[in-house]
C-alpha positions in Angstrom: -12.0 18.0 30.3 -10.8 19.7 26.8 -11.3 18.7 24.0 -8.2 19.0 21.1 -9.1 19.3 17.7 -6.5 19.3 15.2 -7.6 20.2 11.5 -5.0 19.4 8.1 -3.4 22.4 8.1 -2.3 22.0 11.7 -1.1 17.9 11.0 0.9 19.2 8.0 2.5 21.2 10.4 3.2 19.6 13.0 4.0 16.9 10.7 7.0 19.0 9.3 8.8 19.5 12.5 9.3 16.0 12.8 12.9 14.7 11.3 13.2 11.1 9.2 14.9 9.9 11.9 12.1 10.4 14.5 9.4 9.0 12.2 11.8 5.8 11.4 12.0 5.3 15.3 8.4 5.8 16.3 8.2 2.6 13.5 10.7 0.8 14.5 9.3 0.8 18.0 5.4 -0.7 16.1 7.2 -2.8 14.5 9.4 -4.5 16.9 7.0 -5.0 19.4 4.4 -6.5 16.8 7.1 -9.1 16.2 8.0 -9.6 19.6 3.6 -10.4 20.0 4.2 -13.0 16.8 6.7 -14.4 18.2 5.2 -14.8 21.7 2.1 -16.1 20.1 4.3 -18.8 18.8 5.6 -19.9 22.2 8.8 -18.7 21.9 10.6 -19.4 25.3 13.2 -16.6 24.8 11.2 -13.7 24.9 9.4 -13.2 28.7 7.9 -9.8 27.7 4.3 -10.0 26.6 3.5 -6.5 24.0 0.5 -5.0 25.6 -1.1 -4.3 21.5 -4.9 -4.5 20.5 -6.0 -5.1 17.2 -9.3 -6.0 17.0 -10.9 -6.7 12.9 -12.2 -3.9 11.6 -15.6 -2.7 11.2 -17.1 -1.5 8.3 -20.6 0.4 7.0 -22.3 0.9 4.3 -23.8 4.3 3.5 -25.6 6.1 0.7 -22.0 7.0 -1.4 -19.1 5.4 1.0 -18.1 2.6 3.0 -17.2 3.9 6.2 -14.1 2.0 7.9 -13.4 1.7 11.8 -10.3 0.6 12.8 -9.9 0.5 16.7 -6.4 0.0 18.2 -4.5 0.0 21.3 -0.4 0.2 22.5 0.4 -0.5 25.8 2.8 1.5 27.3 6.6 0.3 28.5 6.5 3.6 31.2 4.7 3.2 34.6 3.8 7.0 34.4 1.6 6.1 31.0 -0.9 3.7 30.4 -0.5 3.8 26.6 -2.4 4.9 23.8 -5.7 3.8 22.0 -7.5 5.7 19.0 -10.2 4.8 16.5 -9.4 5.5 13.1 -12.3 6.2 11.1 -12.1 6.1 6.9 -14.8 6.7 4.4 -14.3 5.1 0.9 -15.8 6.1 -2.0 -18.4 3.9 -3.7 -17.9 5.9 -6.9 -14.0 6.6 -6.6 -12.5 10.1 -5.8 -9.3 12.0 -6.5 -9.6 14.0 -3.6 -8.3 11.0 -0.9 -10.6 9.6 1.6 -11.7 11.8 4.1 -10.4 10.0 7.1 -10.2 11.1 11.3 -8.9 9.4 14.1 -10.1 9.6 17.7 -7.2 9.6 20.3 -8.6 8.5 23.9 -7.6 9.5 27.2 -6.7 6.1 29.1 -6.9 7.4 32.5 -10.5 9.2 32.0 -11.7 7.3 28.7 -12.8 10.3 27.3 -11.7 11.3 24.1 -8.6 13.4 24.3 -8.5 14.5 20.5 -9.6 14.3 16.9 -7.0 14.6 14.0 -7.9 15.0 10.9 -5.5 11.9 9.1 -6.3 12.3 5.7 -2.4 12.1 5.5 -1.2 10.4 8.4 -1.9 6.7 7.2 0.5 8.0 4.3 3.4 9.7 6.7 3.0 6.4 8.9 3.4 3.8 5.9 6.0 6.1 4.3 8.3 6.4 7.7 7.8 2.6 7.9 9.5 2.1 4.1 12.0 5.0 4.9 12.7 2.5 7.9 13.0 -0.9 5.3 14.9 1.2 2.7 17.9 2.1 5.4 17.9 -1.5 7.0 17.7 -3.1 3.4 21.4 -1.0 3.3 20.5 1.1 0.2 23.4 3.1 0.3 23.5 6.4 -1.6 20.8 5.9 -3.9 20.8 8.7 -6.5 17.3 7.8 -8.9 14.0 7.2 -7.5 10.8 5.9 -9.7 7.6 5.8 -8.4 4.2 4.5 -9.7 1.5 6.2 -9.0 0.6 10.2 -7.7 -1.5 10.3 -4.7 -0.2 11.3 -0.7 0.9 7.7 -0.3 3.7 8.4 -3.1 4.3 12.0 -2.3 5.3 11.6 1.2 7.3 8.4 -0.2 9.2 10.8 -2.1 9.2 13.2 0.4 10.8 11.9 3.0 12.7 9.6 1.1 14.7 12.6 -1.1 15.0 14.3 2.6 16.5 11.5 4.0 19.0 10.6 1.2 20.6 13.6 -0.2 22.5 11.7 -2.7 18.9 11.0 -5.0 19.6 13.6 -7.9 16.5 11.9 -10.2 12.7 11.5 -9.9 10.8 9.9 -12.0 6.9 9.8 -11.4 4.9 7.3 -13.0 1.1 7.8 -13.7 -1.8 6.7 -15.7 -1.7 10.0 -17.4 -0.7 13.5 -17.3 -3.9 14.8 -15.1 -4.0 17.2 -12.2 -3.1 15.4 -9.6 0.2 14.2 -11.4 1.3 17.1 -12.7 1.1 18.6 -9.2 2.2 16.2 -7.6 5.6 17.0 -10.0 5.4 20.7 -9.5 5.6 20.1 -5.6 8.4 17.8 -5.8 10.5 20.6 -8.2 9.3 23.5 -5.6 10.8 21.5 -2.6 13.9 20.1 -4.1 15.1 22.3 -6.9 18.2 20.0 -7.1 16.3 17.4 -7.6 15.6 16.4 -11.7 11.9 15.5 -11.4 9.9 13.9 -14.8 6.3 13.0 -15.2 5.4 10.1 -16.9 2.5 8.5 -18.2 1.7 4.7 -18.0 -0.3 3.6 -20.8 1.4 1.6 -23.5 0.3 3.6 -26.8 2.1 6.5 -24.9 5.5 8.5 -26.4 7.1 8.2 -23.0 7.5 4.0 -23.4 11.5 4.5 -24.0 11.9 6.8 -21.2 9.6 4.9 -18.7 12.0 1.9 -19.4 15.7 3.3 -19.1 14.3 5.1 -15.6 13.3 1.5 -14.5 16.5 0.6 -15.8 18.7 3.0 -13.9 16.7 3.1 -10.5 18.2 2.4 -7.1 14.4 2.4 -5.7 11.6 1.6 -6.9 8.2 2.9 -5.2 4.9 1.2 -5.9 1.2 2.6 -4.6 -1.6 1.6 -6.7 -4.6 -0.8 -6.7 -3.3 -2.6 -10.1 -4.3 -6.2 -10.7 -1.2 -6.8 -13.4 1.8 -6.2 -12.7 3.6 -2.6 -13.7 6.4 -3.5 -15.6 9.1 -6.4 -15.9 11.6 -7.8 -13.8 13.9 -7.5 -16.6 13.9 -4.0 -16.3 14.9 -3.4 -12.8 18.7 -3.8 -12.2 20.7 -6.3 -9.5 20.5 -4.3 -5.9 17.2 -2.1 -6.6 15.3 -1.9 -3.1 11.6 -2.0 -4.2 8.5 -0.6 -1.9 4.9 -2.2 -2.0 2.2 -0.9 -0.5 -0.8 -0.5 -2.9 -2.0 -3.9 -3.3 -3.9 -5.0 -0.5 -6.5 -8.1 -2.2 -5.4 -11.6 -3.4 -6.3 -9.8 -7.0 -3.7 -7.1 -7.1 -0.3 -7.4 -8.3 2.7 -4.5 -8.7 5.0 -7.0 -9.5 6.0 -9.6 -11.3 6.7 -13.4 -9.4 10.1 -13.4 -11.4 11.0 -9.9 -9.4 9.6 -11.7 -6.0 12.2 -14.5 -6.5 15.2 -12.2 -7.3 14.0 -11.2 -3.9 14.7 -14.5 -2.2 18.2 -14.3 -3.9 19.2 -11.8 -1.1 17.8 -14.7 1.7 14.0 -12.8 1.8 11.3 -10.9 1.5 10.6 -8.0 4.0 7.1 -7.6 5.5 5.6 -5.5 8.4 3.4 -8.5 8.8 3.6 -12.1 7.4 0.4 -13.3 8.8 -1.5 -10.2 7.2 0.7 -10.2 3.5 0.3 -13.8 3.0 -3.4 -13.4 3.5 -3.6 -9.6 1.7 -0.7 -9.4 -0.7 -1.5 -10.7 -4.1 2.1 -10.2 -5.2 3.1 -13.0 -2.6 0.2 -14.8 -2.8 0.6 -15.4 -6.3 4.7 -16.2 -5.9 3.8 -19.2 -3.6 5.8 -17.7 -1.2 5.5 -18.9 2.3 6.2 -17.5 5.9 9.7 -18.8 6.2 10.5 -17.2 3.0 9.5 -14.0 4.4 10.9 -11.8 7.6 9.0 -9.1 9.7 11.2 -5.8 9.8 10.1 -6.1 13.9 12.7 -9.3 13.5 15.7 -6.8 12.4 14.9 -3.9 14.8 17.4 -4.9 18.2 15.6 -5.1 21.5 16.0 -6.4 25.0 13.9 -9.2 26.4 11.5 -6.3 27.8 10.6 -4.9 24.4 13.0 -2.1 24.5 14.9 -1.6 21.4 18.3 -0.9 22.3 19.3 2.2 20.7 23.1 2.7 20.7 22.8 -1.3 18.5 19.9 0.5 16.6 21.9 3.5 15.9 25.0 1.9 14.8 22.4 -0.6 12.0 20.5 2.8 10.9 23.7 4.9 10.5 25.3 2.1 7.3 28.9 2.5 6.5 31.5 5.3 6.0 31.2 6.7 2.3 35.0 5.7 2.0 33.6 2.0 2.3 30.2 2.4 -0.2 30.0 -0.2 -2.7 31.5 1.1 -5.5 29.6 0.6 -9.0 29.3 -2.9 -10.7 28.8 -4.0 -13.9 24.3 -3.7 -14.2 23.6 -6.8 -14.8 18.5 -7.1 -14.2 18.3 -10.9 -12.9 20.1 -10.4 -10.1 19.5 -10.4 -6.2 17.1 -7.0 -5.3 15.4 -6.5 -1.7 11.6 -5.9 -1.4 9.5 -4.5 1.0 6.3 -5.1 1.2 3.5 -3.6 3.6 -0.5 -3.9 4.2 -0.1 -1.4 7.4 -0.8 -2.3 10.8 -4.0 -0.4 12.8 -0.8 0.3 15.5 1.0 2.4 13.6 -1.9 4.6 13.2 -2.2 4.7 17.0 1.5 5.8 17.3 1.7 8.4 14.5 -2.1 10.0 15.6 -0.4 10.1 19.7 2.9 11.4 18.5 1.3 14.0 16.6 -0.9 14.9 19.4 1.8 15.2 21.9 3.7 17.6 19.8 0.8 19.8 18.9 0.1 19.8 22.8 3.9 21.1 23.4 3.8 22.9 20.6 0.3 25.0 21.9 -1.0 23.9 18.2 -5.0 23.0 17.7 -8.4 24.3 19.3 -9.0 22.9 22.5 -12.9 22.9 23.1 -12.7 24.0 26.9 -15.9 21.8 29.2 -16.2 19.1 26.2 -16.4 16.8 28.6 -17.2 18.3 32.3 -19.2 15.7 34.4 -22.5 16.9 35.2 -21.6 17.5 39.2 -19.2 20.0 37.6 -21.6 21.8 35.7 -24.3 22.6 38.8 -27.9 22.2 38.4 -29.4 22.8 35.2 -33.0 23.6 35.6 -35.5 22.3 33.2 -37.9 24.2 30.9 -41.0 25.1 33.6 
């Protein structure tokens, strides 16, 4: 039994010849089947298809300079030829902080043998999965058109926001990144959004209130169709009264009852559109500090699984998925209303789920497997009757 071994370089890759579209799906199908477990888990008589999903708490260690973080998980498959897909994701966090990301792999198993089928380096996978999961919010959230993006922070989690999100929507003509400062990481981060989409106007900014770029920080807020948020703050990053009626806003960073991106005034402008958009209520109302400290509660919030159409077998069905992701002809856009900032705005708001992991690490090892990408370690795993007798040291 080989072994495949897939390093960064060859995830970036792969990664690349992937469209939105196919990312969005292999999310939608997480997250539709998550809700469908919820719901089932609720007694809900209408659904007579039980998700085959594992999820198990997970395990952490400490070591000399990290915590290391196991995070087993397991999809069950819909096809009779496959038994599904389970993987191990394992994440070391530093105990002093680091600007290099956390070194993070995740172990895909072979179902039918048990033997581990392949290692993938996923230093950016958790941020392609949680960014294909927003892409997917931002599109059902009908943000049509959008033409200025701001995001907070500058680490992968908002460059493959921005990524796939200017990809997606060829109509964004403005960037605005948000950071702390000006450091390395920032200023890189805006160089490689410049390189990739030259017709794209992409500033730097930097956060802290002594700083020149105040005025500026505030009319981008102002004029922003999205808004993307990905850092650990425990106050919130700017006011409610900055962000205009119809702004989709993306949360990911917080992920404690202490952190806060937003504001609670911004979280009820949210309920003016009817709710709050979660990949999981049972994990935000116990993780997100945003909606913790709202007072929201679970019927004031909706899994995106609930919006994603399927069949009573789990199956989404794609030609009613199709017609929700494709929106509306451009002759029937919205045209532009008066800006009016206490308006009704749509939020998204996301702790992840270990499943996606599981998806994104067995998509990505299925394409590098068609594509001939990786090293495959030939006899990793050869049972010892295939090996013959191995005589001892006499």
């Amino acid at each position: 039994m080989s072994l495949l071994v897939l390093t960064s370089d060859d995830v970036e890759a792969i990664i690349c010849a992937f469209q939105s579209q196919n990312l969005q799906l292999i999310m939608a199908k997480v997250f539709s089947r998550f809700s469908l477990l919820e719901k089932k888990s609720y007694s809900d008589k209408s659904i007579d298809f039980l998700p085959d999903i594992s999820m198990p708490e997970r395990l952490s260690i400490a070591t000399a300079n990290h915590t290391a973080l196991f995070m087993p998980a397991r999809i069950g498959s819909h096809n009779p030829a496959s038994l599904g897909d389970t993987a191990v994701k394992v994440v070391c966090v530093s105990k002093e902080g680091s600007s290099r990301g956390l070194p993070s792999s995740t172990l895909v198993i072979n179902e039918e043998t048990g033997s581990i089928k392949a290692i993938v380096n996923s230093r950016k996978l958790t941020a392609i999965r949680n960014a294909a999961g927003s892409l997917l919010s931002t599109c059902l959230m009908k943000c049509f058109q959008p033409q200025s993006i701001v995001a907070f922070g500058a680490g992968q989690q908002i460059e493959a926001h921005l990524d796939l999100h200017i990809q997606h929507f060829y109509s964004i003509k403005r960037c605005t990144i948000i950071n702390r400062s000006r450091n390395n990481r920032a200023l890189q981060l805006e160089k490689n959004i410049k390189t990739r989409f030259p017709h794209v106007e992409c500033n730097l900014l930097a956060a802290s209130s002594d700083s020149s770029d105040t005025a500026r920080r505030t009319e981008a807020l102002r004029s922003a169709d999205l808004i993307i948020c990905a850092t650990s703050s425990a106050t919130p990053l700017f006011s409610s009264d900055h962000v205009k009626t119809g702004t989709h806003i993306i949360l990911i960073g917080s992920y404690t009852p202490q952190m806060q991106e937003v504001d609670g005034n911004l979280i009820r402008r949210a309920l003016l559109s009817g709710t709050v958009l979660v990949d999981s209520k049972r994990d935000c109302l116990r993780e997100a500090g945003e909606l913790i400290g709202a007072g929201l509660t679970s019927k004031e919030l909706t899994e995106i699984g609930d919006l994603i159409p399927t069949d009573l077998q789990g199956n989404i069905e794609m030609e009613k998925y199709e017609a929700l992701m494709g929106g509306i002809p451009v002759e029937e856009t919205p045209k532009d209303i008066e800006r009016t900032f206490d308006g009704p705005v749509t939020i998204f708001k996301s702790v992840g789920l270990g499943i996606q992991d599981v998806a994104i690490a067995s998509a990505v090892v299925e394409k590098a497997l068609d594509q001939g990408k990786g090293i495959s370690v030939a006899g990793y795993d050869r049972p010892a009757s295939e090996r013959g007798h191995i005589s001892g040291a006499e």
